[in-house]
Backbone as a ProteinNet text record, in pm:
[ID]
protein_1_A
[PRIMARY]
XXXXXXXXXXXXXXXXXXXXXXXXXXXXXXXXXXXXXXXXXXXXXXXXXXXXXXXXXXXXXXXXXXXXXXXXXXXXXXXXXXXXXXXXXXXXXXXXXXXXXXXXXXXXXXXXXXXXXXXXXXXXXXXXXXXXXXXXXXXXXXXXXXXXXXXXXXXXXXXXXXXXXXXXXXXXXXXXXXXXXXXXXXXXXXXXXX
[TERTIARY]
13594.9	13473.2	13449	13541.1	13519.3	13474.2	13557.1	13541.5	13352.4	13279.8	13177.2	13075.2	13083.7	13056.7	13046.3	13200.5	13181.1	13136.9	13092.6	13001.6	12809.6	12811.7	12683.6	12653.2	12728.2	12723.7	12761.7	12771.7	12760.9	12712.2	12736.2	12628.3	12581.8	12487.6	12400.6	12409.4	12377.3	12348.5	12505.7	12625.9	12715.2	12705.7	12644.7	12607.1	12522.9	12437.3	12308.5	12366.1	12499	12530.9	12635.6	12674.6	12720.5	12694.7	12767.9	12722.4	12775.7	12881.5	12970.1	13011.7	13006.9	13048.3	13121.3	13235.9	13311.3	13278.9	13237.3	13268.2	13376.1	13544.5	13632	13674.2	13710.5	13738.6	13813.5	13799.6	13891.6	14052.9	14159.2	14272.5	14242.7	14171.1	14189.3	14063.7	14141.4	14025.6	13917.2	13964.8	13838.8	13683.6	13705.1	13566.5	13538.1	13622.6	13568.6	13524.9	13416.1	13372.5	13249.9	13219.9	13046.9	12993	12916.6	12794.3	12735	12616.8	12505.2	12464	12447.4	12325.4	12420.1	12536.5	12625.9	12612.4	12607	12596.2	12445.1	12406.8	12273.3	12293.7	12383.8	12411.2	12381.3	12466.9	12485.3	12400	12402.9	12332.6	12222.3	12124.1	12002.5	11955.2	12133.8	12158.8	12182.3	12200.3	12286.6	12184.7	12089.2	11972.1	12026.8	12122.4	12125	12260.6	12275	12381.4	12371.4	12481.8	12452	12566.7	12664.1	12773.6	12775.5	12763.2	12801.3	12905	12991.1	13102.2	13089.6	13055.5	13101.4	13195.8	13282.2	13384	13368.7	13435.2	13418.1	13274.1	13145.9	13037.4	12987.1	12903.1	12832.8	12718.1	12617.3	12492.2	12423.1	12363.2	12289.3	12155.3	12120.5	11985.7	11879.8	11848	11782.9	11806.1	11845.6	11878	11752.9	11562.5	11450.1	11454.4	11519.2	11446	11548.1	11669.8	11766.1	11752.2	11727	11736.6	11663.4	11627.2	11560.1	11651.2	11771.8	11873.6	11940.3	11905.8	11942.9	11835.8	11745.1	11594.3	11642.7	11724.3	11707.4	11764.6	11867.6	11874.3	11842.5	11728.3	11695.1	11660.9	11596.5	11575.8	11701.9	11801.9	11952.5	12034.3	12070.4	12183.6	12146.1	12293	12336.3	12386.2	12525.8	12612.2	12669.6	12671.4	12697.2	12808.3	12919.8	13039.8	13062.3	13033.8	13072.5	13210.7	13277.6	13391.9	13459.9	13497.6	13527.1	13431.8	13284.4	13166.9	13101.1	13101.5	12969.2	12883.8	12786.7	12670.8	12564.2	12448.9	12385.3	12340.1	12247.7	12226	12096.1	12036.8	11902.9	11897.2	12057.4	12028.8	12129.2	12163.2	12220.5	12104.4	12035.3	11915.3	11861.7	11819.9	11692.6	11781.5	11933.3	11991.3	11970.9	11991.7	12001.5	11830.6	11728	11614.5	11562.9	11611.1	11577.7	11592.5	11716	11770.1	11660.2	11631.3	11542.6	11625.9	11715	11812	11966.5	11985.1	12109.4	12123.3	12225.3	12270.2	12451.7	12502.8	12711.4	12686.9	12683.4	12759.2	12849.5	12957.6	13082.1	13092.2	13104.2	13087.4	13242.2	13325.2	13454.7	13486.7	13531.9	13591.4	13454.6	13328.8	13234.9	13252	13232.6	13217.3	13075.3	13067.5	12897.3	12855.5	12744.7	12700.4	12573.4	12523	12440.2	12301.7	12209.1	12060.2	12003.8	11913.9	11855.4	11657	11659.6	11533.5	11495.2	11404.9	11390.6	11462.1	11535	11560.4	11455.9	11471.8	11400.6	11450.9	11382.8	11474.9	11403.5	11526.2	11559.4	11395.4	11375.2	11250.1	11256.4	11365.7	11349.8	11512.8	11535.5	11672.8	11780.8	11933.7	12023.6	12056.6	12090.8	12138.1	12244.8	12298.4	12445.4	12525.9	12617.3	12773.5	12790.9	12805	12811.4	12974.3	13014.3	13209.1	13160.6	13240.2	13254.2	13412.1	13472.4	13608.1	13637.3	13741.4	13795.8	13737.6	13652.7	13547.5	13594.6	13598.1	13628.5	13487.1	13471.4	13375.9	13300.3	13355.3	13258.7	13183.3	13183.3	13119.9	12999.2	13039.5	12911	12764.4	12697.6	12582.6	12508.1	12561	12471.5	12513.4	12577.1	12529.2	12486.9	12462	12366.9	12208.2	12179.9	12043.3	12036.1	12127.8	12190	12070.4	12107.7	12078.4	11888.8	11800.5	11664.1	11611.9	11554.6	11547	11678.2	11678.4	11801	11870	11965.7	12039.3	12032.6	12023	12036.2	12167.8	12281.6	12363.5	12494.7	12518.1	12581.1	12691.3	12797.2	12910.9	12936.3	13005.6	13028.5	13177.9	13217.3	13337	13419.1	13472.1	13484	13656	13667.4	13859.4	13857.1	13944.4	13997.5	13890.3	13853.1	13740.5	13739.6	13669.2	13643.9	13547.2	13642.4	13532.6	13395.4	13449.9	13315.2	13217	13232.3	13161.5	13060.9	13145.2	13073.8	13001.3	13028.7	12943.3	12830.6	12869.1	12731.5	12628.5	12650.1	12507.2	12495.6	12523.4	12477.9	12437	12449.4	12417.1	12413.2	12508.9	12465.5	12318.2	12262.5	12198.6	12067.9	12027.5	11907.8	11903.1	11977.7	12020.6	11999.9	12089.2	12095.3	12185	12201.9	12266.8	12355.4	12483.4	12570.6	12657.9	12686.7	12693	12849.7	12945.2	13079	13146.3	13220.4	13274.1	13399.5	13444.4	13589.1	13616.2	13735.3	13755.2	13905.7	13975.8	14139.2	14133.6	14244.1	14271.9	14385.5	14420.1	14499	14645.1	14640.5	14821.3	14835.1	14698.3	14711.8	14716.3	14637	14582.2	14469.4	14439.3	14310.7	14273.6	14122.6	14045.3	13980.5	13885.4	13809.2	13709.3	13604	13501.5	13439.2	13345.7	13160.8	13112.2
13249.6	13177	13171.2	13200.7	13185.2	13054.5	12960.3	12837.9	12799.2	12894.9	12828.2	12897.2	13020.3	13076.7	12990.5	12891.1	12846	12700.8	12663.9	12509.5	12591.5	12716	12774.7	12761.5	12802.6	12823.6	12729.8	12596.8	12488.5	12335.3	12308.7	12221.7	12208.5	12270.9	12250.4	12178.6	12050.4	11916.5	11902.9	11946.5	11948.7	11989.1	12053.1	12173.7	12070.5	12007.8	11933.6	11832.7	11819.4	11669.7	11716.5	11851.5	11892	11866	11834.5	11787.9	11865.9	11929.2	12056.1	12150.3	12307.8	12382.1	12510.4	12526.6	12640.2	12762.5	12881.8	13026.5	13081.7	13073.1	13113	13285.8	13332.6	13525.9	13489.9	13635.8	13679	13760.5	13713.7	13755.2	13933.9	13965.6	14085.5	14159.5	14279.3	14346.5	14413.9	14468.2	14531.2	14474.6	14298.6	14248.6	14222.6	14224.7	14164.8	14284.5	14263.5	14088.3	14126.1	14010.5	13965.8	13997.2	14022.1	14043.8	13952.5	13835.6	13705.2	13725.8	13829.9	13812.1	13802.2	13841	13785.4	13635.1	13529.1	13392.7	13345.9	13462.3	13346.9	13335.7	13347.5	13290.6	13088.9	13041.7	12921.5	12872.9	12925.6	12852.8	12789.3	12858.3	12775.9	12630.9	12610.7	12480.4	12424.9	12406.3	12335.2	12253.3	12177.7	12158	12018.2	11907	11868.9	11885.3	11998.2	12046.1	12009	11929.2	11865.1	11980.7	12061.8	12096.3	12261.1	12322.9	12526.5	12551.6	12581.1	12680.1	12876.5	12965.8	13113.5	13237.4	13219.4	13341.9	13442.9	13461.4	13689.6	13729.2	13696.3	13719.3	13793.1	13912	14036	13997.7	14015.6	13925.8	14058	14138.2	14231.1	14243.4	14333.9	14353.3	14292.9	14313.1	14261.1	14122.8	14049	13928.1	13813.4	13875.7	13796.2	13820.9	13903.7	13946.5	13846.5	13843.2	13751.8	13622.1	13548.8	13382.1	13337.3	13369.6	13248.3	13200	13309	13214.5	13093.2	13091.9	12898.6	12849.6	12842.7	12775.8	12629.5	12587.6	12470.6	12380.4	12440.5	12374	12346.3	12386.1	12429.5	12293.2	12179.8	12077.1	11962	12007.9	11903	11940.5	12091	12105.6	12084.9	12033.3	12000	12043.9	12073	12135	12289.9	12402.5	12505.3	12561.7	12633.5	12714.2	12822.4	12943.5	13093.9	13130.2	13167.8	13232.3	13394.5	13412.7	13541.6	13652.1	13606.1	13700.7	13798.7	13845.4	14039.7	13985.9	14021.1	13920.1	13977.3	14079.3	14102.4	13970	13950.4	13889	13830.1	13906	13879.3	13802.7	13819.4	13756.1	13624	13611.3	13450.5	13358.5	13448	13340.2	13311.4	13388.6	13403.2	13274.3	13277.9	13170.3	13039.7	13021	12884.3	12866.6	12949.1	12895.4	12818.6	12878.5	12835.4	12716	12640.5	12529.9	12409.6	12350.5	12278.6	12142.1	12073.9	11986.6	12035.4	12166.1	12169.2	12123.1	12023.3	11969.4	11965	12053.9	12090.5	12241.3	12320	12447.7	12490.2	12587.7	12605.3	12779.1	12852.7	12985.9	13017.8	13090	13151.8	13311.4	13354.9	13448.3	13583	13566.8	13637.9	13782.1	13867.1	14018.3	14067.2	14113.2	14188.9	14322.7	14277.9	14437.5	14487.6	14570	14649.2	14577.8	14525.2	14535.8	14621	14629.6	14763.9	14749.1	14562.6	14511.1	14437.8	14424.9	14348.3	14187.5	14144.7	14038.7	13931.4	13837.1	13663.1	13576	13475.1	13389	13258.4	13147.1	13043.4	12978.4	12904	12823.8	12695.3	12633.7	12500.9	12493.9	12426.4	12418.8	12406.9	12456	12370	12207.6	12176.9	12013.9	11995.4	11880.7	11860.9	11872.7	11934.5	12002.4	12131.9	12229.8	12352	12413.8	12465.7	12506.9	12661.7	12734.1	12902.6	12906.5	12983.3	12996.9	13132.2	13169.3	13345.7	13502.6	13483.6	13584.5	13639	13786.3	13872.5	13859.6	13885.5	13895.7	14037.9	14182.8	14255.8	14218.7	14045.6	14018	13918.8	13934.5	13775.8	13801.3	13954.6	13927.9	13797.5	13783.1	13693.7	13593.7	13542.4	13390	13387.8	13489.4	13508.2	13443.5	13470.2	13471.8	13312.9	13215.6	13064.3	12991.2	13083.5	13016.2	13037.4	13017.4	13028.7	13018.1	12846.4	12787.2	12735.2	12664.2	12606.3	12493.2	12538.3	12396.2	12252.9	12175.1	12029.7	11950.1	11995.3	12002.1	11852.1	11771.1	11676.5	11662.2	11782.1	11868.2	11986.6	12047.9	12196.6	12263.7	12258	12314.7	12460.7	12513.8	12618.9	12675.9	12728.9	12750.8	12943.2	12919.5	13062.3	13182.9	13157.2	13234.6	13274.9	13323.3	13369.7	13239.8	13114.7	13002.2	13019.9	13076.5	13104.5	13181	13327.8	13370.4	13325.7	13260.6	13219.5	13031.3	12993.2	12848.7	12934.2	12988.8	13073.7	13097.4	13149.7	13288.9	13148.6	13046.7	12943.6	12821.8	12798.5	12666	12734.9	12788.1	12795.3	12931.3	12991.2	13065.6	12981	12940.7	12871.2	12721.2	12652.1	12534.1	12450.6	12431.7	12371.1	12229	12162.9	12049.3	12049	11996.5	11936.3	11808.9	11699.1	11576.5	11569.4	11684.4	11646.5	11823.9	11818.1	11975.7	11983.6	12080.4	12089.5	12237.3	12244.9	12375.5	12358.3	12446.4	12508.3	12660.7	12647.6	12834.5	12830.5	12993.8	13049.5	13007.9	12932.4	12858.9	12718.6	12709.5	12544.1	12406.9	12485.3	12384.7	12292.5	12213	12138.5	12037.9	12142	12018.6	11986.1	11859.8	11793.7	11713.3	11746.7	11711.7	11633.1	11561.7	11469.2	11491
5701.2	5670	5518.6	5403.1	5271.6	5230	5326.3	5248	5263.8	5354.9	5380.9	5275	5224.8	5110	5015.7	4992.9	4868.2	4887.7	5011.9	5024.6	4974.6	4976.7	5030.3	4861.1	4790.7	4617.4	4584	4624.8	4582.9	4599.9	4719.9	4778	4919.6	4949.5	5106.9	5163.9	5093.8	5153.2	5250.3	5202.6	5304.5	5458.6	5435.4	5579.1	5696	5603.4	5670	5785.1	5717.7	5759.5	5883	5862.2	6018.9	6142.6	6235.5	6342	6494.9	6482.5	6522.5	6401.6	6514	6413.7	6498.2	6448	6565.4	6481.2	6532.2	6478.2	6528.8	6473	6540.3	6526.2	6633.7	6614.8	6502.4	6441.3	6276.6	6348.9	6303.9	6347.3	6284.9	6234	6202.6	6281.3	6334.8	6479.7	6438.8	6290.3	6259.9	6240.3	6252.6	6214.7	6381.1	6490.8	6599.9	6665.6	6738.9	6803.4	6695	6603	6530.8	6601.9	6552.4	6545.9	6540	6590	6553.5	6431.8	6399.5	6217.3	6145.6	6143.8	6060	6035	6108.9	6091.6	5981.3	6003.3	5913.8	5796.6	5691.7	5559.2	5559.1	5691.4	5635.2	5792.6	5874	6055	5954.4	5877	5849.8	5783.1	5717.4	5679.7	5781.2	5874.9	5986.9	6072.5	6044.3	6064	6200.6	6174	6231.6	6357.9	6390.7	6445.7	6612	6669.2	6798.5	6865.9	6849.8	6916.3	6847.9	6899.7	6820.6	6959.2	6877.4	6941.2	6870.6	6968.8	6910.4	7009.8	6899.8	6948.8	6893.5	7042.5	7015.3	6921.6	6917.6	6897.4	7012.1	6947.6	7004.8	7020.7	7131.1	7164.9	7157.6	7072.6	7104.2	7213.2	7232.2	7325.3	7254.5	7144.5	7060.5	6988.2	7100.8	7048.8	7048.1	7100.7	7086.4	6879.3	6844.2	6714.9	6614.5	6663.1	6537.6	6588.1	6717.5	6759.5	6693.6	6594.9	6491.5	6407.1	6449.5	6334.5	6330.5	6467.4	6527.7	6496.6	6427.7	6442.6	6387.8	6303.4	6223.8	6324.7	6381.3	6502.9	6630.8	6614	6789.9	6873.9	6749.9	6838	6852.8	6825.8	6791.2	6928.5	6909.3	6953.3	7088	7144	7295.3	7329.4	7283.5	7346.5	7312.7	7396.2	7335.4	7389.7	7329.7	7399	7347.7	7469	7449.4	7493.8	7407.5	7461.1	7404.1	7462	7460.9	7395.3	7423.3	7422.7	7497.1	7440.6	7510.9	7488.9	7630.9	7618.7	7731.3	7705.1	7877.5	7898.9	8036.2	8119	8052.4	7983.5	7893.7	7790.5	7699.5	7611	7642.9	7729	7752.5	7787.7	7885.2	7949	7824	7710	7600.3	7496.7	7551.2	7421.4	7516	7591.3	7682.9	7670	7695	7731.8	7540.8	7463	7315.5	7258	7326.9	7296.2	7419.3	7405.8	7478.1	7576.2	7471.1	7479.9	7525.7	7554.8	7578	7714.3	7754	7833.7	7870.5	7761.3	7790.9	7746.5	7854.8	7827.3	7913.1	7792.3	7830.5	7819.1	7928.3	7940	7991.9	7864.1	7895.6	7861.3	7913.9	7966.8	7865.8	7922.2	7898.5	7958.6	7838.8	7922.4	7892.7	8033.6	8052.7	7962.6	7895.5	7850.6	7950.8	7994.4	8047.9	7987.3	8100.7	8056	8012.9	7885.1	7928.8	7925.8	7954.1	7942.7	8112.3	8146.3	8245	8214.6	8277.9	8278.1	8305.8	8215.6	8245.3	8286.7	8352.2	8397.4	8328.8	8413.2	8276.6	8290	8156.3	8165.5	8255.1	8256.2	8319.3	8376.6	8510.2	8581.5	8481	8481.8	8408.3	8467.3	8368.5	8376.6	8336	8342.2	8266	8339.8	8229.1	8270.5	8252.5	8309.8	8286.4	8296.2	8262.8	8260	8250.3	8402.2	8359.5	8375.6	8303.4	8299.7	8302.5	8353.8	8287.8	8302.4	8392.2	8446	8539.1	8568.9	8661.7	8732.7	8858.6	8970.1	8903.1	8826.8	8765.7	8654.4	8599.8	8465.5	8555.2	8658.4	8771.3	8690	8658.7	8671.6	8571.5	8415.5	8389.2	8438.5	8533	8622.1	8705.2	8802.4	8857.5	8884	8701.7	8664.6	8598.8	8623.3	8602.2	8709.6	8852.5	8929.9	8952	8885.5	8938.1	8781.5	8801.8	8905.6	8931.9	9055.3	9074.2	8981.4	8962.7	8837.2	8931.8	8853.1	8929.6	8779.2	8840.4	8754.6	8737.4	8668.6	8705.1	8677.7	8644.5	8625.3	8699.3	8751.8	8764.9	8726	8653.1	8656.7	8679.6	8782.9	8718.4	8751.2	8628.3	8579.9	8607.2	8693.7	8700.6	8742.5	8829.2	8887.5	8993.1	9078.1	9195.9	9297.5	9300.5	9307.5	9447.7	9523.9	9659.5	9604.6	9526.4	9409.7	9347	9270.1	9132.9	9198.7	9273.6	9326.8	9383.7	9483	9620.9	9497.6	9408.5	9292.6	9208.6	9187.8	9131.1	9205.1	9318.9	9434.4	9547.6	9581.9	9736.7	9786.6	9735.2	9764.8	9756.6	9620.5	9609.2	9623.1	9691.2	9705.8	9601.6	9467	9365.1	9402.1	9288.6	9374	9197.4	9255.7	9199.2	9255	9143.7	9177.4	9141.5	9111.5	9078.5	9030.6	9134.7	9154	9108.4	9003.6	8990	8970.8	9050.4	9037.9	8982.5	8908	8853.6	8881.9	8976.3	9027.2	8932.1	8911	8846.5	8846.3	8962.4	8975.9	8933.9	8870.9	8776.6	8844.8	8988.5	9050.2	9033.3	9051.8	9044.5	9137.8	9201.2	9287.3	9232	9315.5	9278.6	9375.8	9387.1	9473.9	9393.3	9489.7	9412.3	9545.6
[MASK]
++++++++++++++++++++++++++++++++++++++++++++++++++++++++++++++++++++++++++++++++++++++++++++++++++++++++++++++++++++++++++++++++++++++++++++++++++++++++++++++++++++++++++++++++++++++++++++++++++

């Protein structure tokens, strides 16, 4: 991320005009997985940001106290993708419920940290397209907490999962509706429902 240092010490107005922005893991282990407050040097320029990608980012418990660091974007962004994030169940709902407009999220190969708050649930149904990928059946709980209220979702994708699982704790329990089903099992198959 140097090069973004040196847009930061020199001109902003670059940042503004962002419209996607990936946080990719550091090949070196000692910085992974971020930490979120790490990002606020430059997130606060990013005002008109429609797309955030973050890898290997650490979602602390205390993640009501740093989500202001998305603030410049809170009324832009659409689309969001977690991957290979630690993340409890609290602070995914607390990131999805912040964004008002998100309508594409992409949830991959997420590992669970322990609540140690009462969980919330979402403010308003998901919509869209939602993608879970790469999840062991011991990381289910934050999707779980996906489902209520029920998503009315016009995507579902999900890659490499436990698909009876991970559909039932998101549609079939609270009867959510999805308008276009795809599933890819581990042998690089692919169905496809509507």
């Amino acid at each position: 991320m140097r090069w973004v240092g040196r847009i930061l010490r020199g001109n902003v107005e670059l940042l503004r005009n962002v419209r996607s922005f990936r946080y990719p893991h550091d090949s070196d282990a000692r910085f992974a997985p971020y930490w979120i407050a790490s990002l606020h040097l430059y997130l606060p320029s990013l005002c008109r940001l429609e797309s955030l990608g973050l890898y290997s980012v650490l979602f602390k418990s205390d993640i009501l106290q740093t989500i202001g660091i998305f603030s410049a974007f809170r009324q832009t962004l659409s689309s969001l993708s977690l991957v290979e994030c630690r993340t409890t169940s609290n602070a995914l709902i607390t990131i999805i419920n912040y964004f008002p407009l998100l309508v594409n999220l992409d949830l991959q190969a997420l590992t669970r940290k322990t609540d140690r708050v009462p969980v919330s649930q979402l403010s308003r149904p998901l919509r869209g397209r939602l993608v879970i990928a790469d999840c062991g059946t011991n990381n289910r709980a934050p999707f779980d907490k996906l489902s209520n209220p029920s998503p009315e979702l016009d995507e579902l994708i999900l890659r490499q999962v436990h698909m009876p699982i991970f559909y039932d704790c998101l549609v079939g329990v609270n009867g959510g509706s999805v308008k276009h089903l795809e599933m890819h099992s581990r042998s690089s198959e692919r169905e496809s429902t509507s």
